[in-house]
BAVOKE-158146 format. One line per 2 residues: for each residue x, y, z of C-alpha. Coordinates in pm, 1 decimal, padded with zeros to 6 digits, always signed. Each point is the difference from the previous one (the first is absolute). Example, Ala and Ser with C-alpha at 12.3 -4.5 7.8 and 13.67 -1.06 7.14 Angstrom:
# BAVOKE-158146
+01230.0:-00450.0:+00780.0; +00137.0:+00344.0:-00066.0 .
# end
This chain:
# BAVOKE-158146
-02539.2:-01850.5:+00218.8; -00007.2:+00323.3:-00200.1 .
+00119.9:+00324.2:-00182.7; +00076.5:+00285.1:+00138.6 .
-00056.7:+00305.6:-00206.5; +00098.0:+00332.7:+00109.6 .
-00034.0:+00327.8:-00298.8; +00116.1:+00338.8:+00086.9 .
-00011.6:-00046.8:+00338.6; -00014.8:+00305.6:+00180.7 .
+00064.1:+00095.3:+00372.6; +00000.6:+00320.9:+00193.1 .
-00002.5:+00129.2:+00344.5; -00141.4:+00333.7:-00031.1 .
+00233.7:+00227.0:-00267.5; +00254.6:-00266.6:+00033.2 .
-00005.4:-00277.9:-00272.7; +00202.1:-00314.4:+00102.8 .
-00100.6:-00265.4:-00255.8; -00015.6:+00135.8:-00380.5 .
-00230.9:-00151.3:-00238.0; +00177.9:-00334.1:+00035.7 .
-00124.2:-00307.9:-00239.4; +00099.4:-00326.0:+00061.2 .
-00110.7:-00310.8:-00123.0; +00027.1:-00329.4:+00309.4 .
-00077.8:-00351.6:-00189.8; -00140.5:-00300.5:+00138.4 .
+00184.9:-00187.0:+00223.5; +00336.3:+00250.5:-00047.7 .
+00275.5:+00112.9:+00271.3; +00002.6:+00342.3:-00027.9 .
+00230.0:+00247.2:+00244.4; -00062.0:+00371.1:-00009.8 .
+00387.9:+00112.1:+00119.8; +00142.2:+00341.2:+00076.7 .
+00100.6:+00235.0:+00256.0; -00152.0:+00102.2:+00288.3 .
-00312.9:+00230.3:-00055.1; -00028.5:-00072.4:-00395.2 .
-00353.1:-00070.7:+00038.2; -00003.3:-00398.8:-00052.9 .
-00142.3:-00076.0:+00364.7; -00266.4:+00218.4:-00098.9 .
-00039.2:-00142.6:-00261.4; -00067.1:-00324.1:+00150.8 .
-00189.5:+00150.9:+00208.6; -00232.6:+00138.9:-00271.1 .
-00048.2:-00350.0:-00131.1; -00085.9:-00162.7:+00348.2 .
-00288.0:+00281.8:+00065.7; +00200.4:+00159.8:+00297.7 .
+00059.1:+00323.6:-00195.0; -00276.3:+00129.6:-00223.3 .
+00115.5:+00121.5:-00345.1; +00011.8:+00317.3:-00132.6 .
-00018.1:-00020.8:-00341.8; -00013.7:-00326.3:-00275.8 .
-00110.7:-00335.3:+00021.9; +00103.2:-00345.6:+00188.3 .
-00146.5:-00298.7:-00097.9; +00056.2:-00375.1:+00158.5 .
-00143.0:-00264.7:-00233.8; -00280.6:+00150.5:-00173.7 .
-00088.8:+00197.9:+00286.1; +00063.8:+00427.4:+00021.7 .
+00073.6:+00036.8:+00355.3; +00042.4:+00340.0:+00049.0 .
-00291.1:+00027.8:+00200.3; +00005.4:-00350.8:+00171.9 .
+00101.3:+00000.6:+00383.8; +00316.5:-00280.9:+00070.2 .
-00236.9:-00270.5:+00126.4; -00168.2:+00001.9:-00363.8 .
+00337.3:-00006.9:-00156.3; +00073.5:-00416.2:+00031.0 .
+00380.5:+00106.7:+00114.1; +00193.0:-00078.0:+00279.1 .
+00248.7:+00233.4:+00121.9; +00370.1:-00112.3:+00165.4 .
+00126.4:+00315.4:+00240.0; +00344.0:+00124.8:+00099.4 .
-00108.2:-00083.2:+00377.9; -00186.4:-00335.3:+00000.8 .
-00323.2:+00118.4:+00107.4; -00052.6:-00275.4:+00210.4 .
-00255.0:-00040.5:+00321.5; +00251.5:-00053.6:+00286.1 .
-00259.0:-00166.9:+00215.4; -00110.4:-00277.1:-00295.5 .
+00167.2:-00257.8:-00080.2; +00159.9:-00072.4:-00344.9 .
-00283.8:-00258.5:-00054.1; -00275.3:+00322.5:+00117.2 .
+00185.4:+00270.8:-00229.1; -00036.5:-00247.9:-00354.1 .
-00330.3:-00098.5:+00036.1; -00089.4:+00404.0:+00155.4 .
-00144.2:+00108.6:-00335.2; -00189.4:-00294.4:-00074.0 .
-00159.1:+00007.5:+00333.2; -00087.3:+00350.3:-00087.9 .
-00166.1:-00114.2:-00293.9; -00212.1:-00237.0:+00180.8 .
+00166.4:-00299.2:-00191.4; -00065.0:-00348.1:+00122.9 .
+00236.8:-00116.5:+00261.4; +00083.4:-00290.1:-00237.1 .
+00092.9:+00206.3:-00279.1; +00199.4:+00229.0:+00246.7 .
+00212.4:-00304.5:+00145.0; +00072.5:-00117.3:-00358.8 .
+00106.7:+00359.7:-00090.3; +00223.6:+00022.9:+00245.3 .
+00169.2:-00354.8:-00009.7; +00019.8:+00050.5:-00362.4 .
+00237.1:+00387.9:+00039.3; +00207.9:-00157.8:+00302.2 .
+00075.8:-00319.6:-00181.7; +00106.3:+00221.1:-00291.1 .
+00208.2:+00219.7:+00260.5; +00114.1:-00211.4:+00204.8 .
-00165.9:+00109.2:+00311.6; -00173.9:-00342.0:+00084.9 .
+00188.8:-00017.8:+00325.8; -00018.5:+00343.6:+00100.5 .
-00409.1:+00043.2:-00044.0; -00089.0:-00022.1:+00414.8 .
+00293.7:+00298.2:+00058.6; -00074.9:+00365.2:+00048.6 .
+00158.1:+00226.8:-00233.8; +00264.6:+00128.5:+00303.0 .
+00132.6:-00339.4:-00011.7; +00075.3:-00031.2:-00421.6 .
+00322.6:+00160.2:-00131.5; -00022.7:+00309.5:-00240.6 .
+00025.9:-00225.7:-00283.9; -00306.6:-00220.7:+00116.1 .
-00194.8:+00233.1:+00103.1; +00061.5:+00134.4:-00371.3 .
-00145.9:-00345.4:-00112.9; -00245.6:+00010.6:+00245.1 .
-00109.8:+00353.8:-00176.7; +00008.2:-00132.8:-00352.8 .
-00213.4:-00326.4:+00092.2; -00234.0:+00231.0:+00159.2 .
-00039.5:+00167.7:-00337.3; +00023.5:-00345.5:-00213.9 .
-00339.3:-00159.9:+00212.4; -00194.8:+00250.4:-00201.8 .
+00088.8:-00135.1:-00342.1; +00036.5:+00388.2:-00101.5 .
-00009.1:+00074.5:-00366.6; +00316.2:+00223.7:+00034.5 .
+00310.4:+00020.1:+00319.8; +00129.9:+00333.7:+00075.1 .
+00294.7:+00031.6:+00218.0; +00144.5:+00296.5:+00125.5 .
+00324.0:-00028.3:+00081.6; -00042.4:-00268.2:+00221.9 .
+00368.9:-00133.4:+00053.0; +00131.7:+00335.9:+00093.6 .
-00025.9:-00073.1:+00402.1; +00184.3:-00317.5:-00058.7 .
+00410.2:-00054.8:+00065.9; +00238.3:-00069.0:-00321.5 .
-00021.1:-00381.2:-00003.6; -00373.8:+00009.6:+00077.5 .
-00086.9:+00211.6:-00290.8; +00171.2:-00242.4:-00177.1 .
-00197.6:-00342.7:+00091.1; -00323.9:+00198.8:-00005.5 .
+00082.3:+00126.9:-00400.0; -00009.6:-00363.1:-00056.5 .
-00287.4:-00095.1:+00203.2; -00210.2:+00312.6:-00228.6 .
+00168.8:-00179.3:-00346.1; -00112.9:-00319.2:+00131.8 .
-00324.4:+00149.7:+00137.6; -00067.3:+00124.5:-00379.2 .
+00041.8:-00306.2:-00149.4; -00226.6:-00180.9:+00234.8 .
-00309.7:+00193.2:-00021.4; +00067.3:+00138.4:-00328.0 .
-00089.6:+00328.5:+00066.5; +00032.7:+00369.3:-00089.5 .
+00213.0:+00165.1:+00188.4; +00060.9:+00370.9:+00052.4 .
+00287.3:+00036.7:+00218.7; +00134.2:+00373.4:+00110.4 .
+00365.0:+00002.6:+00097.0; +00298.8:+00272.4:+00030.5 .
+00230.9:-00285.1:-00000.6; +00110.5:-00038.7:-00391.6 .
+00158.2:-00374.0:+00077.0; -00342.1:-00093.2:+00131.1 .
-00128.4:+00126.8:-00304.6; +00247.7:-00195.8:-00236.6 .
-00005.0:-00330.6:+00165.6; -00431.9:+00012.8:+00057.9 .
-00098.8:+00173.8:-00338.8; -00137.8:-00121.1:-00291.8 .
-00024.0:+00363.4:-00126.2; +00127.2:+00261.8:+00199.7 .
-00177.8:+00388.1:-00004.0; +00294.4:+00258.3:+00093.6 .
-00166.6:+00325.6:+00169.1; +00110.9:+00353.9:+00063.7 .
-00173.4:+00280.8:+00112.1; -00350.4:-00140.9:-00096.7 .
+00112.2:-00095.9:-00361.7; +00073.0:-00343.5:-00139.1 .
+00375.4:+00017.6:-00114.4; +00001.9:-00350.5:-00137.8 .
-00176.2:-00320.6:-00026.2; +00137.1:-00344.1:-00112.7 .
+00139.0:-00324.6:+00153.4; +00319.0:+00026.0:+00213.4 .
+00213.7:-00101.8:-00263.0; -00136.5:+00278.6:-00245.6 .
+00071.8:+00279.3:+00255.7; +00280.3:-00111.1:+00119.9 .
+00162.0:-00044.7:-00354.3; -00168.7:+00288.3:-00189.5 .
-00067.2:+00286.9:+00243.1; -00259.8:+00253.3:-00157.4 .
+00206.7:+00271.2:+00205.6; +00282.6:+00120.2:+00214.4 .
-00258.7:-00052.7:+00311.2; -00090.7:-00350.4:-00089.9 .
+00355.1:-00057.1:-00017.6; +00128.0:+00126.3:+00292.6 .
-00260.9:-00168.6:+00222.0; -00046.5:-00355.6:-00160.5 .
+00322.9:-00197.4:+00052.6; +00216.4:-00015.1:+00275.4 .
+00277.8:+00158.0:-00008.6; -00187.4:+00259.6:-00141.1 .
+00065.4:+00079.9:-00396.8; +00380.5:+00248.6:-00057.5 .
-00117.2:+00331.0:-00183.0; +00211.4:+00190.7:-00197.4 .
-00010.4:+00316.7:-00232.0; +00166.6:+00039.1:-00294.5 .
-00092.9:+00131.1:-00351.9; -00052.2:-00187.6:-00312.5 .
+00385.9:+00125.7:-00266.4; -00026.1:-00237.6:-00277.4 .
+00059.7:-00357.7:+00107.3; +00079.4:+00086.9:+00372.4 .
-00151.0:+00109.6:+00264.5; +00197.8:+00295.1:+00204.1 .
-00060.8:-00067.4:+00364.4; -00017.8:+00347.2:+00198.4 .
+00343.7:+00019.6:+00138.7; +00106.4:-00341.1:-00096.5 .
+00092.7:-00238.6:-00243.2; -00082.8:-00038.8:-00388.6 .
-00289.3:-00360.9:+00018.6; -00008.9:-00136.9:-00337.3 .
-00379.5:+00041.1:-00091.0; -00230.9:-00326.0:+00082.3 .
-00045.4:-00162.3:-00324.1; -00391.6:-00068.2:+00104.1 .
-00032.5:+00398.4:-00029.2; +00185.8:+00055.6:-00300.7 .
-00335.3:+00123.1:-00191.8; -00202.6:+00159.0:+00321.7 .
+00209.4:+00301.2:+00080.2; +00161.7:+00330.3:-00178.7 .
+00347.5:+00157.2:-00007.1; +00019.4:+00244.2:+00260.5 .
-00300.8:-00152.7:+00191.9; +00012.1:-00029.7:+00371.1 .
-00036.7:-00308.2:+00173.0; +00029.7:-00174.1:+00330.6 .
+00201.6:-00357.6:-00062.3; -00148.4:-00254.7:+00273.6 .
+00137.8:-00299.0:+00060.0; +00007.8:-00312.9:+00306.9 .
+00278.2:-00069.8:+00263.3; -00013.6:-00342.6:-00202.0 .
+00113.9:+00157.9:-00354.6; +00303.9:+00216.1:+00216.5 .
+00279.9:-00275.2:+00084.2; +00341.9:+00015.0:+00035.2 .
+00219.5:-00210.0:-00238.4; +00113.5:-00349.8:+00101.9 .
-00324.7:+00029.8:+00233.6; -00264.9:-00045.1:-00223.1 .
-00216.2:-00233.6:-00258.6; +00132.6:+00040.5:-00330.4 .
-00146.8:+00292.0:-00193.8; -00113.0:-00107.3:-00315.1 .
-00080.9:+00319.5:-00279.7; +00051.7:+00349.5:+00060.2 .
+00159.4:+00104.2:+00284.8; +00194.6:+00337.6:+00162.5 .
+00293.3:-00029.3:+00220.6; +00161.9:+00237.1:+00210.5 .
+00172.5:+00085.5:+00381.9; -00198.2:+00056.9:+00329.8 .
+00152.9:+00033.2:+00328.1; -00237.9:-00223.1:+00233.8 .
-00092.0:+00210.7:+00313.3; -00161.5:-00242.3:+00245.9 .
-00092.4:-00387.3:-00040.3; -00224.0:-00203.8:+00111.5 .
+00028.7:-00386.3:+00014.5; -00288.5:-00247.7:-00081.0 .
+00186.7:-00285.9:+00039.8; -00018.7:-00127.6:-00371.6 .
+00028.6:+00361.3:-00110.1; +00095.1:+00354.8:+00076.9 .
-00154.1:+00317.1:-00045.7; +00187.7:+00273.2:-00103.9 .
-00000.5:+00330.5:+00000.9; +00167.5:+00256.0:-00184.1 .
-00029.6:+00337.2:-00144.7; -00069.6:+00066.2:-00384.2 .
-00137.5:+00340.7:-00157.6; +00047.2:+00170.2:+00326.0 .
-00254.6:-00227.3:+00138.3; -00002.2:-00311.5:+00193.4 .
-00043.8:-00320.5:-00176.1; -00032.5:-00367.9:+00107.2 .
+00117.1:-00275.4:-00179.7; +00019.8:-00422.0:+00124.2 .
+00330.2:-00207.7:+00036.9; -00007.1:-00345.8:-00075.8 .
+00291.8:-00282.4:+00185.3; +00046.8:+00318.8:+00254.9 .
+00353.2:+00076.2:+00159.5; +00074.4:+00228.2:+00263.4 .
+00019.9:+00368.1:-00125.5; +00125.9:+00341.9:+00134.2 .
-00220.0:+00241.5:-00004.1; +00143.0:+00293.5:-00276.9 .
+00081.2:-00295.9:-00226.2; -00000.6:+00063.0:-00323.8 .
-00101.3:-00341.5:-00266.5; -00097.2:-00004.4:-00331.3 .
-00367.5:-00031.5:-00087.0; -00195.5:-00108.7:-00251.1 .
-00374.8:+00112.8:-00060.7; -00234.6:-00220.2:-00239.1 .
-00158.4:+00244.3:-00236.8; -00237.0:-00249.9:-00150.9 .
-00184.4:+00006.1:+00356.4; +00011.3:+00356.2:+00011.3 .
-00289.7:+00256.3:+00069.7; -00049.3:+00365.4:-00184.1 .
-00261.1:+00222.8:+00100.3; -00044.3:+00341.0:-00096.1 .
+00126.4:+00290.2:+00255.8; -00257.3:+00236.1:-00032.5 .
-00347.3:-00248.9:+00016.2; +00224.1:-00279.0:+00162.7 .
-00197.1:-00255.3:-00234.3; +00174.2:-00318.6:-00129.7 .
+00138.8:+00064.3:-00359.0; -00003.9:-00400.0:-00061.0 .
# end
């Protein structure tokens, strides 16, 4: 397997400039899932890497290869896509071993190629169908074993459980874990899906607008956000944002209560500073309904607005600042909507970020 280098990575389409000087280091044999929303330039990004889209500016390297110049076939990757790609009228058995024949390979070596990717996807028993007669999830597997028979240096996939139904995205994010661990491979995986991301991920690159926001493993991002966007769209619910401004030891919420200040940014901010206090549905429960809070914590009254029940838990929410919060309920009873209960909020897992750059303060 291999590295995969890419340093200020440029693309543009014209005057318009969609990818901006991006550099990101891919090590051997690493997870890595370039996440954001739609149209912030990490399909094309893939894309840049496979050879499909020529760059416009920088350098991408794959081992110790630069192939900026090299067309796909000259790449040693194999490429998973949103819609299967599949031959309709070959059989699964015809579509593995459809690169290798290709490539002139031996019919021995092809047979063993493709024996060896449906044993590890279990598609033994399904080699003599056509792809018409697989489910989306096989036909998935049939599309990564097609890519796995060329012993690629490097997997991309590009968002390739998106066509697939709740519980099926589900059994296939195992089948890619266990996939990874097979072959040991490098893996760059595109998705818009951030729970994808968190459960697949060994490091996890957060785009926007053809700029890396963050990059780290899921639990980094997910506990130290670099900023209110990374927040907001890792975690699910997403991340409560608040403003306030720094008066002594408190923080003044905008049209809300006094929040003792988080002891963790005792030294990082300034009297009078403005701020934006973050913090998870899991840090915002109501008393008698929650784990124990152990350090500093704020307490105060919310009226609950709507609930929704998770069996083993609630969420809540409510209205704080003038803006709409949502917090968890642990042991859950039945509640009235306009109830008012009495919260508590877990500074020490608290979030500050400046209001004006919207940068973590931690």
């Amino acid at each position: 397997m291999a590295q995969v280098h890419l340093r200020d990575v440029v693309k543009k389409y014209g005057a318009i400039q969609v990818v901006h000087g991006i550099d990101l280091e891919i090590q051997d044999n690493e997870f890595v899932v370039l996440v954001g929303p739609s149209g912030c330039g990490k399909s094309t990004t893939l894309r840049m890497i496979a050879g499909l889209e020529d760059i416009s500016g920088g350098e991408i390297t794959i081992g110790d290869r630069v192939v900026n110049d090299l067309p796909p076939r000259h790449r040693n990757i194999s490429m998973v896509f949103q819609n299967y790609a599949l031959y309709p009228h070959m059989t699964v058995r015809e579509n593995l071993g459809f690169s290798l024949k290709i490539a002139k390979r031996p019919q021995d070596e092809i047979d063993r190629a493709v024996d060896e990717a449906a044993g590890i996807l279990s598609l033994a028993e399904y080699l003599d169908r056509k792809p018409g007669e697989l489910s989306g999830g096989q036909r998935q597997r049939v599309a990564m074993g097609r890519a796995i028979v060329r012993h690629p240096e490097v997997f991309l996939f590009d968002e390739p459980l998106s066509n697939l139904d709740a519980k099926l995205r589900t059994q296939m994010r195992t089948e890619i874990k266990k996939l990874h661990q097979k072959v040991k491979s490098t893996i760059v995986y595109v998705t818009h899906d951030q729970v994808e991301a968190m459960t697949l991920a060994d490091r996890i690159v957060i785009m926007r607008d053809g700029h890396i926001e963050q990059v780290g493993t899921p639990l980094d991002v997910f506990e130290s956000p670099a900023n209110t966007f990374v927040a907001t769209f890792i975690g699910s619910p997403p991340m409560n944002l608040l403003r306030g401004r720094i008066t002594g030891d408190t923080i003044s919420l905008t049209d809300g209560p006094l929040i003792s200040l988080p002891p963790q940014f005792a030294s990082n901010v300034a009297d009078g500073q403005d701020v934006i206090l973050g913090f998870r549905a899991d840090n915002l429960m109501p008393v008698g309904h929650a784990m124990p809070m152990e350090g500093a914590y704020a307490e105060f009254k919310m009226t609950v607005n709507l609930s929704e029940p998770l069996g083993t838990e609630t969420l809540l929410f409510g209205a704080l600042a003038g803006k709409e919060v949502q917090a968890k309920m642990l042991n859950p009873r039945p509640l009235q909507n306009g109830e008012q209960l009495q919260f508590q909020l877990d500074l020490t897992r608290c979030h500050l970020f400046d209001a004006q750059t919207e940068q973590s303060l931690r």
